[in-house]
PyMOL commands that place a pseudoatom at each C-alpha (Angstrom):
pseudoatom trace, name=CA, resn=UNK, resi=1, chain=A, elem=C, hetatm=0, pos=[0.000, 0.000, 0.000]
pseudoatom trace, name=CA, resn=UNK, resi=2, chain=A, elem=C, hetatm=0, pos=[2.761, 2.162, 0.827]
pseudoatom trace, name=CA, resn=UNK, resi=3, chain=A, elem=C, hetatm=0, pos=[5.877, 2.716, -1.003]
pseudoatom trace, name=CA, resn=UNK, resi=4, chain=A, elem=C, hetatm=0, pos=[8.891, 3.302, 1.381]
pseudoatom trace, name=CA, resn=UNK, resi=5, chain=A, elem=C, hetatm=0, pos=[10.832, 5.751, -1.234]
pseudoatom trace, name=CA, resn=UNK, resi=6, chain=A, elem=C, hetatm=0, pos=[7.969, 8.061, -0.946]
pseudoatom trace, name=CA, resn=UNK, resi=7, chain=A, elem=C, hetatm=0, pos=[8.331, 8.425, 2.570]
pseudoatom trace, name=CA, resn=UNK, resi=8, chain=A, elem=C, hetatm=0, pos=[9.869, 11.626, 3.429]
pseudoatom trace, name=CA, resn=UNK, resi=9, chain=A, elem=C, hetatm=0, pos=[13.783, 11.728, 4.328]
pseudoatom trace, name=CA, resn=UNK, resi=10, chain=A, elem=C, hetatm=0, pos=[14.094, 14.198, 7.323]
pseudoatom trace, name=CA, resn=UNK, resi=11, chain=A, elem=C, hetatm=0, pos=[17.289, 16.395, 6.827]
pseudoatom trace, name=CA, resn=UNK, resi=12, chain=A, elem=C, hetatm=0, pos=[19.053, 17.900, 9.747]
pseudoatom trace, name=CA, resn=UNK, resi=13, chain=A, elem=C, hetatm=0, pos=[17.207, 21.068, 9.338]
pseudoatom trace, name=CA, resn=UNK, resi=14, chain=A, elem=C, hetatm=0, pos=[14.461, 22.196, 7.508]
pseudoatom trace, name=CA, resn=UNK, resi=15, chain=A, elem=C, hetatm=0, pos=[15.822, 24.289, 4.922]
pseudoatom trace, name=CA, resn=UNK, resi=16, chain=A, elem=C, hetatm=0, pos=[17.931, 21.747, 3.068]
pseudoatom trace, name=CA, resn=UNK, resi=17, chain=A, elem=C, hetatm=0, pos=[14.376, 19.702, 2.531]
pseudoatom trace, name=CA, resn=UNK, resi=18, chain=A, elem=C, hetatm=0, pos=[12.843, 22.270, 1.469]
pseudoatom trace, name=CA, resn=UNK, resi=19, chain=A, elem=C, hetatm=0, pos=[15.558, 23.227, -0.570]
pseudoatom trace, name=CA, resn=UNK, resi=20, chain=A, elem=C, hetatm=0, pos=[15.435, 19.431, -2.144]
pseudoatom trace, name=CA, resn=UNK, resi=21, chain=A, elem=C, hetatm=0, pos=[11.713, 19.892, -3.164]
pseudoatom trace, name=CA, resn=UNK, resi=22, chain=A, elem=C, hetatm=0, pos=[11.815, 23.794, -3.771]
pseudoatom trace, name=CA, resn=UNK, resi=23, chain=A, elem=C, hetatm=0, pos=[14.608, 22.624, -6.843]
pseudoatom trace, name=CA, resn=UNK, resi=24, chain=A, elem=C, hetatm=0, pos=[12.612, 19.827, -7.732]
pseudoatom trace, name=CA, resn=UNK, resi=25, chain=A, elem=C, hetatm=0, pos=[9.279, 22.136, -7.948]
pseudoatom trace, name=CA, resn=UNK, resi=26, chain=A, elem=C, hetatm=0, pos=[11.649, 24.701, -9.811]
pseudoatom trace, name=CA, resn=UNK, resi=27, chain=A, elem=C, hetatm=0, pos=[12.149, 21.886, -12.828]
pseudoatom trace, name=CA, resn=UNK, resi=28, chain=A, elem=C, hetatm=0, pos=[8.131, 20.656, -13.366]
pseudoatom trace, name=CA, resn=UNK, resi=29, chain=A, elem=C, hetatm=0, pos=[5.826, 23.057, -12.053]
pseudoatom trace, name=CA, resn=UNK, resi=30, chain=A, elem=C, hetatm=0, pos=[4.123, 25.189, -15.461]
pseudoatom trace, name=CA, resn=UNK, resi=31, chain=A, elem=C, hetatm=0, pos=[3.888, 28.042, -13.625]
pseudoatom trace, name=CA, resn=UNK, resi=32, chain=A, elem=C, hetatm=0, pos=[5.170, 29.981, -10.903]
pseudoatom trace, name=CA, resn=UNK, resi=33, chain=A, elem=C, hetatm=0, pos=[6.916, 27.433, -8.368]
pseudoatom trace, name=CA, resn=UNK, resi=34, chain=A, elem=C, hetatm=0, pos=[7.493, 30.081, -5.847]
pseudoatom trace, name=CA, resn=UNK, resi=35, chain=A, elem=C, hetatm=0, pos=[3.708, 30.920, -5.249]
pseudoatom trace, name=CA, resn=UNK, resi=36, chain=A, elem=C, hetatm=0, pos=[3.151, 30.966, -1.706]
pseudoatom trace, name=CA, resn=UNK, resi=37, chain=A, elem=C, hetatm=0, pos=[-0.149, 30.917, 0.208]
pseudoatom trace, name=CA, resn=UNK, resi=38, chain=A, elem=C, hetatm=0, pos=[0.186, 33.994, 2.921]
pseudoatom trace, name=CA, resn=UNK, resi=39, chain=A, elem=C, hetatm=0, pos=[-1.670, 34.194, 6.142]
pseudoatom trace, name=CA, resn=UNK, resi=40, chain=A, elem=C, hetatm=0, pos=[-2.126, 37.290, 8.564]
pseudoatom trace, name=CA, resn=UNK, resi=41, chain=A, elem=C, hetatm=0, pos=[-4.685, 38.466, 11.253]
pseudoatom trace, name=CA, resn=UNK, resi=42, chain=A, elem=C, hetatm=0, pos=[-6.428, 41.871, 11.852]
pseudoatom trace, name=CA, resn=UNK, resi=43, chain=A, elem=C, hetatm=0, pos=[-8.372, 42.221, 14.856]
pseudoatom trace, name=CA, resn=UNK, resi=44, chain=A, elem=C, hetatm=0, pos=[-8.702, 38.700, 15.237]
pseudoatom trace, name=CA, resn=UNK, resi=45, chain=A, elem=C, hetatm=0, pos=[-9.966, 37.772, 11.178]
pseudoatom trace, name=CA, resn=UNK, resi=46, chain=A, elem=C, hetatm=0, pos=[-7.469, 36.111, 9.219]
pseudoatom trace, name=CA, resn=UNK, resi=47, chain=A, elem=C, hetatm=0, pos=[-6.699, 36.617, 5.806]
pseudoatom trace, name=CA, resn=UNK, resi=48, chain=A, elem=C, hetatm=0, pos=[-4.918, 35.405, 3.277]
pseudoatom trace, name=CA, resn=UNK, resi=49, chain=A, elem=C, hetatm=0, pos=[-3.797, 35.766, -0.682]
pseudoatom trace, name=CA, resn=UNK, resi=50, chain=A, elem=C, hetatm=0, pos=[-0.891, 34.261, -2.859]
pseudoatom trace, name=CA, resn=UNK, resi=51, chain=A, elem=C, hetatm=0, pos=[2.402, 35.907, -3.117]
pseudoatom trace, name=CA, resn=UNK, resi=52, chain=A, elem=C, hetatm=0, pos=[5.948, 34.985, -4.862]
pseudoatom trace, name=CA, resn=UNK, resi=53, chain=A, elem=C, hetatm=0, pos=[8.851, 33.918, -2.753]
pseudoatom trace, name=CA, resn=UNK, resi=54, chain=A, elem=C, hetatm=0, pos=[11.942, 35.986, -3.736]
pseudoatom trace, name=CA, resn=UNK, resi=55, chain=A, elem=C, hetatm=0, pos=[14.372, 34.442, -1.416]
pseudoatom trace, name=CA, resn=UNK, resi=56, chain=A, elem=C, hetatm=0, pos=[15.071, 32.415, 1.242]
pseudoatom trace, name=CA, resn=UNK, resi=57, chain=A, elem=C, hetatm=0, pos=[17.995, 31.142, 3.528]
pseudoatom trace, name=CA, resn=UNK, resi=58, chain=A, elem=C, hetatm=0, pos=[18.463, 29.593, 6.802]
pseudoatom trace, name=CA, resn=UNK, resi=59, chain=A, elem=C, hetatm=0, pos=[17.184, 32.844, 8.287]
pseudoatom trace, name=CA, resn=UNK, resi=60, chain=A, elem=C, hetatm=0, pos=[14.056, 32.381, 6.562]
pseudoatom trace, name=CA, resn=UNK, resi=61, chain=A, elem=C, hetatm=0, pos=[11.693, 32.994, 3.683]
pseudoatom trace, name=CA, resn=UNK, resi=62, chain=A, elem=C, hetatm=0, pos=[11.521, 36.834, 1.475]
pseudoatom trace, name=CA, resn=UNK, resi=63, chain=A, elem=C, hetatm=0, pos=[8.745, 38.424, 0.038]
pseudoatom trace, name=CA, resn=UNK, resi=64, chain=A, elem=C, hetatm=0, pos=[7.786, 41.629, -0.750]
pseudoatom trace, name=CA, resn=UNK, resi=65, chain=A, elem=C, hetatm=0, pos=[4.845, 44.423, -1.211]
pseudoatom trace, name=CA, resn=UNK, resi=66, chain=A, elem=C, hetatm=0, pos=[3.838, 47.997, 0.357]
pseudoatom trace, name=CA, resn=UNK, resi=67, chain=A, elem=C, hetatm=0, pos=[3.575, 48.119, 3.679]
pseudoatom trace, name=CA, resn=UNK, resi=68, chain=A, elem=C, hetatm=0, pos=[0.247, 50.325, 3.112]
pseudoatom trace, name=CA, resn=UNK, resi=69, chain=A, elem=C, hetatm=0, pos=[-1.425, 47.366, 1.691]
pseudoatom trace, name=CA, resn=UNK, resi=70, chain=A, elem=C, hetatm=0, pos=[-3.804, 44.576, 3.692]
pseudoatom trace, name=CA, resn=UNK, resi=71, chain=A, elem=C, hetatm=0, pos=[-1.095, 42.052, 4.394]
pseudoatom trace, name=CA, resn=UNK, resi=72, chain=A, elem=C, hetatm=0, pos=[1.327, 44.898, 5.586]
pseudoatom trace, name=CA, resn=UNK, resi=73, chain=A, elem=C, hetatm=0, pos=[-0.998, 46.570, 8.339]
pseudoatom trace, name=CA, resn=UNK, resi=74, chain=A, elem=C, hetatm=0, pos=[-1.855, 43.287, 9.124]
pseudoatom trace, name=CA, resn=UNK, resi=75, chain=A, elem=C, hetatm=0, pos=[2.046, 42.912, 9.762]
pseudoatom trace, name=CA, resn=UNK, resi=76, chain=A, elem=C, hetatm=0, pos=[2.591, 45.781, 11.649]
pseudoatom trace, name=CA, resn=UNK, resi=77, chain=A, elem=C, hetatm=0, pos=[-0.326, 44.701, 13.554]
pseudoatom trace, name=CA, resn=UNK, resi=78, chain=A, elem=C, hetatm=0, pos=[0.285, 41.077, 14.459]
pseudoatom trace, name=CA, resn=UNK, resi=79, chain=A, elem=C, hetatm=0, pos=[3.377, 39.997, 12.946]
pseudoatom trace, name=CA, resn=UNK, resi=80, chain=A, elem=C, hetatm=0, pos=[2.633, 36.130, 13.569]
pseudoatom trace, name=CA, resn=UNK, resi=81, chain=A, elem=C, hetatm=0, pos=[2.520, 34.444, 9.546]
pseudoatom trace, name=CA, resn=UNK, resi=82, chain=A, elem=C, hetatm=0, pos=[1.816, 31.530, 7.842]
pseudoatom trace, name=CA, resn=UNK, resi=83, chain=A, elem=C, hetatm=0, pos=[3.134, 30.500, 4.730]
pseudoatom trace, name=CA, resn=UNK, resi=84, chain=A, elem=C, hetatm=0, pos=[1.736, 27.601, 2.562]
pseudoatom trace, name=CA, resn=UNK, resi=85, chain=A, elem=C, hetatm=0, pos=[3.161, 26.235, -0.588]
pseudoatom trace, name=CA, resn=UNK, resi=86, chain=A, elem=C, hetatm=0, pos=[1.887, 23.664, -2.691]
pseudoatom trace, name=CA, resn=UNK, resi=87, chain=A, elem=C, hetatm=0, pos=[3.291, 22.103, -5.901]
pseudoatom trace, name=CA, resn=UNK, resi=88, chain=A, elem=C, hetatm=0, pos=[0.584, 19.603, -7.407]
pseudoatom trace, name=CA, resn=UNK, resi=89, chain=A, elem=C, hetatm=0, pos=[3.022, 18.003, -10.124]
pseudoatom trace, name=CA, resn=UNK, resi=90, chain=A, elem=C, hetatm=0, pos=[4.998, 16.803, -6.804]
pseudoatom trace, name=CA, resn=UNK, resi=91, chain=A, elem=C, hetatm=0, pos=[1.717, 16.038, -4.694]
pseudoatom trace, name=CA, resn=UNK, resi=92, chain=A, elem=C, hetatm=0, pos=[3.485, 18.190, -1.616]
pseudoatom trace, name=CA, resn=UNK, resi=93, chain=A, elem=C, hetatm=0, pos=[3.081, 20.804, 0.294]
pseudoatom trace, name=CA, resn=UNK, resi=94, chain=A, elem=C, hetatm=0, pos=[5.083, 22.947, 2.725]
pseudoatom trace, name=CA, resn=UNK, resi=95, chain=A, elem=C, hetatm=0, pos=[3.520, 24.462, 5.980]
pseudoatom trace, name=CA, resn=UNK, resi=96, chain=A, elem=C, hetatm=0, pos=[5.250, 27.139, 7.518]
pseudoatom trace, name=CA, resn=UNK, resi=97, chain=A, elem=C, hetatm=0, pos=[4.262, 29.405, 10.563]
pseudoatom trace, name=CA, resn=UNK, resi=98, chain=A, elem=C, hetatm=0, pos=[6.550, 32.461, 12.033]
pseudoatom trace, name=CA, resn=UNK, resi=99, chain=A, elem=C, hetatm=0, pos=[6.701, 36.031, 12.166]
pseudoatom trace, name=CA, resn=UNK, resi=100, chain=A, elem=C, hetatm=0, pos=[7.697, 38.279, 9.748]
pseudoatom trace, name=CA, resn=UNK, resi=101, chain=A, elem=C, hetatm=0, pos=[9.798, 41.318, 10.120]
pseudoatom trace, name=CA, resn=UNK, resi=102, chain=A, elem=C, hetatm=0, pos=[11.203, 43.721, 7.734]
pseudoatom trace, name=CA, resn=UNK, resi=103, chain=A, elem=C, hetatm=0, pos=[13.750, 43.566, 6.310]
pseudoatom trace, name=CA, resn=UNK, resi=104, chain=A, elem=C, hetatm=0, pos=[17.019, 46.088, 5.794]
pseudoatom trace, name=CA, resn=UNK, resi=105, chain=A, elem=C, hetatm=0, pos=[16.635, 48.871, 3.357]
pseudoatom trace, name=CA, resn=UNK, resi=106, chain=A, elem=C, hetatm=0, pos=[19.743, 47.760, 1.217]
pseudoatom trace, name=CA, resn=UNK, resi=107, chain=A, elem=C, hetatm=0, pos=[17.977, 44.406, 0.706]
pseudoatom trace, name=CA, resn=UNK, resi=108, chain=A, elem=C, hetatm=0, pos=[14.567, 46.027, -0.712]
pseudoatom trace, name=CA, resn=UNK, resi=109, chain=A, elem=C, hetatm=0, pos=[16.974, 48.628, -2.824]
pseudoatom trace, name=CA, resn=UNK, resi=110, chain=A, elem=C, hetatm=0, pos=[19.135, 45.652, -3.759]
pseudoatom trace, name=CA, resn=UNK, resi=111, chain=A, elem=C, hetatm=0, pos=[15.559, 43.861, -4.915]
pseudoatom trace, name=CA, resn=UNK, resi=112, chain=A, elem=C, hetatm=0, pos=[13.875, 46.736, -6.211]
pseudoatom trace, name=CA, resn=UNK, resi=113, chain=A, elem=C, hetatm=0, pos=[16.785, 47.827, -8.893]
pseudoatom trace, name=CA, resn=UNK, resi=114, chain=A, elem=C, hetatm=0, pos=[16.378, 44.654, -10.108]
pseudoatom trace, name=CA, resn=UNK, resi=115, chain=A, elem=C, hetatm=0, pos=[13.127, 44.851, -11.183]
pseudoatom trace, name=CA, resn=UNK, resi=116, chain=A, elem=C, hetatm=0, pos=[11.704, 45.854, -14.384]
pseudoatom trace, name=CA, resn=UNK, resi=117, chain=A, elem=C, hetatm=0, pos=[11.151, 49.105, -15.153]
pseudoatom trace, name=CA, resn=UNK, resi=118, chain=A, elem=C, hetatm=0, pos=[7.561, 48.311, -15.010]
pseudoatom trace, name=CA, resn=UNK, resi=119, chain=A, elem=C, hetatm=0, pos=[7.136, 46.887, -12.009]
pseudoatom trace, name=CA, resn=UNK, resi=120, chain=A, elem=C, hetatm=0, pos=[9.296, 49.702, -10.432]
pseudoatom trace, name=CA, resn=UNK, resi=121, chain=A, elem=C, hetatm=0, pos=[6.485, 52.345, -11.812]
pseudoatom trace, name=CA, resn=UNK, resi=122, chain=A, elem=C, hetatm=0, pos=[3.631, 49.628, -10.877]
pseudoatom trace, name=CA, resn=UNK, resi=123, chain=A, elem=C, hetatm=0, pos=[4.696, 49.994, -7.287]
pseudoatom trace, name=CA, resn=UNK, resi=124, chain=A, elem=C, hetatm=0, pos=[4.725, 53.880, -7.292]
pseudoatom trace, name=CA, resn=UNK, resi=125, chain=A, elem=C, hetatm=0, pos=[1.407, 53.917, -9.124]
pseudoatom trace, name=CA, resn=UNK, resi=126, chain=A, elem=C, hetatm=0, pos=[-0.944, 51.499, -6.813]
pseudoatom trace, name=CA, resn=UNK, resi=127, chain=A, elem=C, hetatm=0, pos=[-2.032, 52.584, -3.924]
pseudoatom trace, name=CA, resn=UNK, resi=128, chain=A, elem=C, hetatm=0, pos=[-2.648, 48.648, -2.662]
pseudoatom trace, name=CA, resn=UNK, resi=129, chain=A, elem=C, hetatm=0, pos=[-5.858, 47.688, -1.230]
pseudoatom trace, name=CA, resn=UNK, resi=130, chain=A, elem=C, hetatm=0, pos=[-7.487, 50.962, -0.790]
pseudoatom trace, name=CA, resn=UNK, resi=131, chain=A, elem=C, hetatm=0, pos=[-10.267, 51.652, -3.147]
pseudoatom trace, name=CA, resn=UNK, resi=132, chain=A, elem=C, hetatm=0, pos=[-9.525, 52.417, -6.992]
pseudoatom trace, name=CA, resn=UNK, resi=133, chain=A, elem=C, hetatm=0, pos=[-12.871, 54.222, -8.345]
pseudoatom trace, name=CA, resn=UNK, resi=134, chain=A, elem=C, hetatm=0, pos=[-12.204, 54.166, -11.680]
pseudoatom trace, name=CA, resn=UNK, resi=135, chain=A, elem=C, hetatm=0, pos=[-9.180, 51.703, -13.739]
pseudoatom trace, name=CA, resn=UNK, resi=136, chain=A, elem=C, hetatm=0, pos=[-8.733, 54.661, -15.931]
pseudoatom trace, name=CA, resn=UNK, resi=137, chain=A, elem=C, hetatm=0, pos=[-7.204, 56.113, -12.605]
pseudoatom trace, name=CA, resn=UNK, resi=138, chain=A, elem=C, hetatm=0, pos=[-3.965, 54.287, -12.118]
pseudoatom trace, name=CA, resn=UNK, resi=139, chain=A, elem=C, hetatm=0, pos=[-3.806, 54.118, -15.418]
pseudoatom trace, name=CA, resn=UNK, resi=140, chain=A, elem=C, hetatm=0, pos=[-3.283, 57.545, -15.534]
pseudoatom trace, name=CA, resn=UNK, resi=141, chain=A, elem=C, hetatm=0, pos=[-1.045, 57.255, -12.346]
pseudoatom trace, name=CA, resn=UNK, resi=142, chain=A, elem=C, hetatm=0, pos=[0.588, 54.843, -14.507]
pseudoatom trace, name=CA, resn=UNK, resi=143, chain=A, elem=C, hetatm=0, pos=[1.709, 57.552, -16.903]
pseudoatom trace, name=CA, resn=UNK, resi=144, chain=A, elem=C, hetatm=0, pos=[2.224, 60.157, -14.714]
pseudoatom trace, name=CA, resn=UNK, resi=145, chain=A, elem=C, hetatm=0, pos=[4.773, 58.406, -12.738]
pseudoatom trace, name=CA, resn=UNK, resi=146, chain=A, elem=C, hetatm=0, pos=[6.556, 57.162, -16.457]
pseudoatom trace, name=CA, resn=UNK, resi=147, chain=A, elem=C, hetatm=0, pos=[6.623, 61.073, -17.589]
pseudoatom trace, name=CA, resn=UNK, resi=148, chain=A, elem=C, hetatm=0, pos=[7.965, 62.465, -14.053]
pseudoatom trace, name=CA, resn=UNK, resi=149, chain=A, elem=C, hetatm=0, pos=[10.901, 59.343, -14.357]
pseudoatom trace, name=CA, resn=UNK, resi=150, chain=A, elem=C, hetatm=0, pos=[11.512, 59.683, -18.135]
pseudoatom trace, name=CA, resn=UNK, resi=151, chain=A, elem=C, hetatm=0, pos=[15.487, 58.652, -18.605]
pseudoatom trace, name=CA, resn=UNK, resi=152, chain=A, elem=C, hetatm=0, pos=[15.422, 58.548, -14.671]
pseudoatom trace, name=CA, resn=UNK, resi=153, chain=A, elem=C, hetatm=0, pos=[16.422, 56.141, -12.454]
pseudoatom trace, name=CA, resn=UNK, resi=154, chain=A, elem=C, hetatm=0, pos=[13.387, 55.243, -10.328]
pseudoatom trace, name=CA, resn=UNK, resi=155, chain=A, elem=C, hetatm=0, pos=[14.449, 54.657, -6.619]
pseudoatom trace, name=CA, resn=UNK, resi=156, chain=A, elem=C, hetatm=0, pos=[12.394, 52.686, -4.132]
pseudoatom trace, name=CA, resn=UNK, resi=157, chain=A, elem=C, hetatm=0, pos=[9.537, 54.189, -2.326]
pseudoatom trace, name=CA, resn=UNK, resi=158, chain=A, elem=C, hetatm=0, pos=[9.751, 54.335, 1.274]
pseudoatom trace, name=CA, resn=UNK, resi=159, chain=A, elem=C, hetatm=0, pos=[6.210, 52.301, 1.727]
pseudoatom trace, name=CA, resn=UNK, resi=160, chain=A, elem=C, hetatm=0, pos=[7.829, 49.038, -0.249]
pseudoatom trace, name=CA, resn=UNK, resi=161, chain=A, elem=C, hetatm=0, pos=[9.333, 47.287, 1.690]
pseudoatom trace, name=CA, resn=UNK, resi=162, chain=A, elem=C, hetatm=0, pos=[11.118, 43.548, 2.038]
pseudoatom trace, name=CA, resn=UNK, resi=163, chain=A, elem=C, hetatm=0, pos=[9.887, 41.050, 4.568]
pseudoatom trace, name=CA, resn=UNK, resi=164, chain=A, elem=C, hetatm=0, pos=[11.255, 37.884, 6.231]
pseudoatom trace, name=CA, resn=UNK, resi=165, chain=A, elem=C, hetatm=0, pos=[9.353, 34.838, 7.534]
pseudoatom trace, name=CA, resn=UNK, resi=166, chain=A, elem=C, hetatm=0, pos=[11.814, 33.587, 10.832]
pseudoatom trace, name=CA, resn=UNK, resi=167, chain=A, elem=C, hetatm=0, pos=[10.081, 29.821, 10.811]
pseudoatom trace, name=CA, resn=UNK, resi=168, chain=A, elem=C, hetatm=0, pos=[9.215, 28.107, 14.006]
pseudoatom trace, name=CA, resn=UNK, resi=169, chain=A, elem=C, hetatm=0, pos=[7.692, 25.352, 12.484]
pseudoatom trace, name=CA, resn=UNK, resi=170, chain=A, elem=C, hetatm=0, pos=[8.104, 24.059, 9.171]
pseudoatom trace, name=CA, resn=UNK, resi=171, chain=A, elem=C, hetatm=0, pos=[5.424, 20.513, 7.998]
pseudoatom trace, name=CA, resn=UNK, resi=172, chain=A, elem=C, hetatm=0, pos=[6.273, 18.909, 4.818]
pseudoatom trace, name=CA, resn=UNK, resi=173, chain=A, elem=C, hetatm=0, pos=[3.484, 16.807, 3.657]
pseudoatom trace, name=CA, resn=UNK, resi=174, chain=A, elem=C, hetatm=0, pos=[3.795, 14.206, 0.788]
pseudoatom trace, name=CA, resn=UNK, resi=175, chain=A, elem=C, hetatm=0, pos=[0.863, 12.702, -0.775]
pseudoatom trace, name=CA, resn=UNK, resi=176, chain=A, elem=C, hetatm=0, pos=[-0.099, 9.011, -0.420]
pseudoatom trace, name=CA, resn=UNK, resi=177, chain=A, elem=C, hetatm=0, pos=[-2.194, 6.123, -1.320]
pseudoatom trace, name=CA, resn=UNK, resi=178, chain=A, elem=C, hetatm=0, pos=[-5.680, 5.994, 0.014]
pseudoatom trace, name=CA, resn=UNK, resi=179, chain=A, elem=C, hetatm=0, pos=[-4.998, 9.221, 1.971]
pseudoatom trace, name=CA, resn=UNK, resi=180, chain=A, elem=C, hetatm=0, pos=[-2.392, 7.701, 4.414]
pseudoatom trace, name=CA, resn=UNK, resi=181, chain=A, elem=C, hetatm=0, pos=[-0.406, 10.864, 3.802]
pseudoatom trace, name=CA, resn=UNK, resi=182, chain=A, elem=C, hetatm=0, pos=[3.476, 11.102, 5.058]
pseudoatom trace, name=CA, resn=UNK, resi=183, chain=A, elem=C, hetatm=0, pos=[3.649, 14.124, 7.661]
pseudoatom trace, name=CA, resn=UNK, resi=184, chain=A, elem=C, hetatm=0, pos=[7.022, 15.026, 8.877]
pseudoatom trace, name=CA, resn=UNK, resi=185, chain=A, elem=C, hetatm=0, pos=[7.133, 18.239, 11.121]
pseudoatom trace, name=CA, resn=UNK, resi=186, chain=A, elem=C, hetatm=0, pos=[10.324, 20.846, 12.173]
pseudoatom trace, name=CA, resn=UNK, resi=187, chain=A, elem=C, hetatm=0, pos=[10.026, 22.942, 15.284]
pseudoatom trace, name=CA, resn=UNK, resi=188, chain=A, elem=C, hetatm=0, pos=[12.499, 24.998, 16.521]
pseudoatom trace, name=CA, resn=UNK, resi=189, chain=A, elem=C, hetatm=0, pos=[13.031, 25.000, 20.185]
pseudoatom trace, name=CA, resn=UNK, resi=190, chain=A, elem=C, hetatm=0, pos=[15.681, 25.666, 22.530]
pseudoatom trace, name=CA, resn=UNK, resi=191, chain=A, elem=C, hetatm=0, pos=[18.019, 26.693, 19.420]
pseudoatom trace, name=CA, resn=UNK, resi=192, chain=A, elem=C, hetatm=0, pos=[17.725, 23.596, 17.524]
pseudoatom trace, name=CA, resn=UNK, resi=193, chain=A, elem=C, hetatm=0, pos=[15.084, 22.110, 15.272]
pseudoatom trace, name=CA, resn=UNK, resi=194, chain=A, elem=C, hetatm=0, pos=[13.418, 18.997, 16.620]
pseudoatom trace, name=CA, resn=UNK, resi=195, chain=A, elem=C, hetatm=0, pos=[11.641, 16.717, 13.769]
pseudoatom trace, name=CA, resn=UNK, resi=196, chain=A, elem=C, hetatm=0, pos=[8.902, 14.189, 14.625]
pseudoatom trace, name=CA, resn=UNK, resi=197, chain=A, elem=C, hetatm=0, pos=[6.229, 12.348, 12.208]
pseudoatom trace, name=CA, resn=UNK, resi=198, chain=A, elem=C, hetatm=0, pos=[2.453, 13.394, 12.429]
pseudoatom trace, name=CA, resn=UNK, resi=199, chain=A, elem=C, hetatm=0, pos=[-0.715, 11.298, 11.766]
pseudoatom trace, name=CA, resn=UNK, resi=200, chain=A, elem=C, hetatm=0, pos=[-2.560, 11.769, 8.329]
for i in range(1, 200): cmd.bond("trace and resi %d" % i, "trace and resi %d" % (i + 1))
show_as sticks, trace
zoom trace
């Protein structure tokens, strides 16, 4: 019923598994293998929406977006996240919870040059998750912003900001047979990552 080389292989620490299946979702997945599923709470309702992962090392997992939008209030507001991602040509998953903090203004410079131009002039013409009463509007912000930076460089704005996940614990779940799933779990306690097996 079960075959034994689909059974997950924990790894010291979390991070090199996830690296191992994050490479592996890299090569098959059509579209996007660094979608993540993002979680936050505001006055006690949680919400959540699908974001790219950027970056990640053993001091966690980067994303980024304007700290005026939903997820960034939310942030500033409760700074305890959960990350989900989930590659369906792999039949895994990756749970993550932690909290998020910002991260140093040379990293979101660093980031930010390297984006295209039009991404650069998206972020300076959206004002995220507050209402937009007509799309002719940004739009219009749109070309505003590309006149004022014609043959400019276009430097960050303050409000966009990097953020890092710090895990505390990290589930990788691999699809099985007849729903007997394989659940292996990373919690970080007493500065060190203990790993233990979960039920289905």
């Amino acid at each position: 019923m079960l075959k034994h080389k689909d059974l997950i292989e924990p790894t010291n620490n979390p991070f090199s598994l996830f690296k191992n299946w994050y490479d592996l979702a890299c090569d098959t997945e059509i579209n996007d293998p660094n979608a993540m599923t993002i979680a936050t709470i505001s006055n006690n309702q949680p919400s959540s929406r699908v974001v790219l992962l950027k970056s990640y090392d053993e001091n966690g997992f980067i994303f980024y977006t304007n700290s005026n939008s939903k997820k960034g209030k939310s942030i500033k507001e409760n700074n305890n996240i959960a990350l989900n991602f989930h590659w369906k040509t792999q039949n895994r998953q990756i749970r993550i919870e932690g909290q998020a903090s910002v991260v140093s203004d040379e990293v979101s410079d660093s980031y930010f040059k390297s984006r295209p131009r039009g991404s650069q002039i998206g972020a300076l013409s959206s004002n995220q998750s507050h209402e937009l009463i007509s799309r002719k509007k940004l739009t219009d912000n749109i070309l505003e912003i590309e006149k004022k930076f014609k043959n400019k460089d276009i430097s960050r704005p303050h409000h966009w900001n990097g953020y890092i996940i710090t895990p505390q614990l990290v589930e990788f779940w691999q699809e099985m047979p007849f729903r007997v799933h394989d659940r292996v779990v990373y919690v970080y306690s007493d500065k060190s990552w203990k790993t233990k097996r979960l039920y289905p």
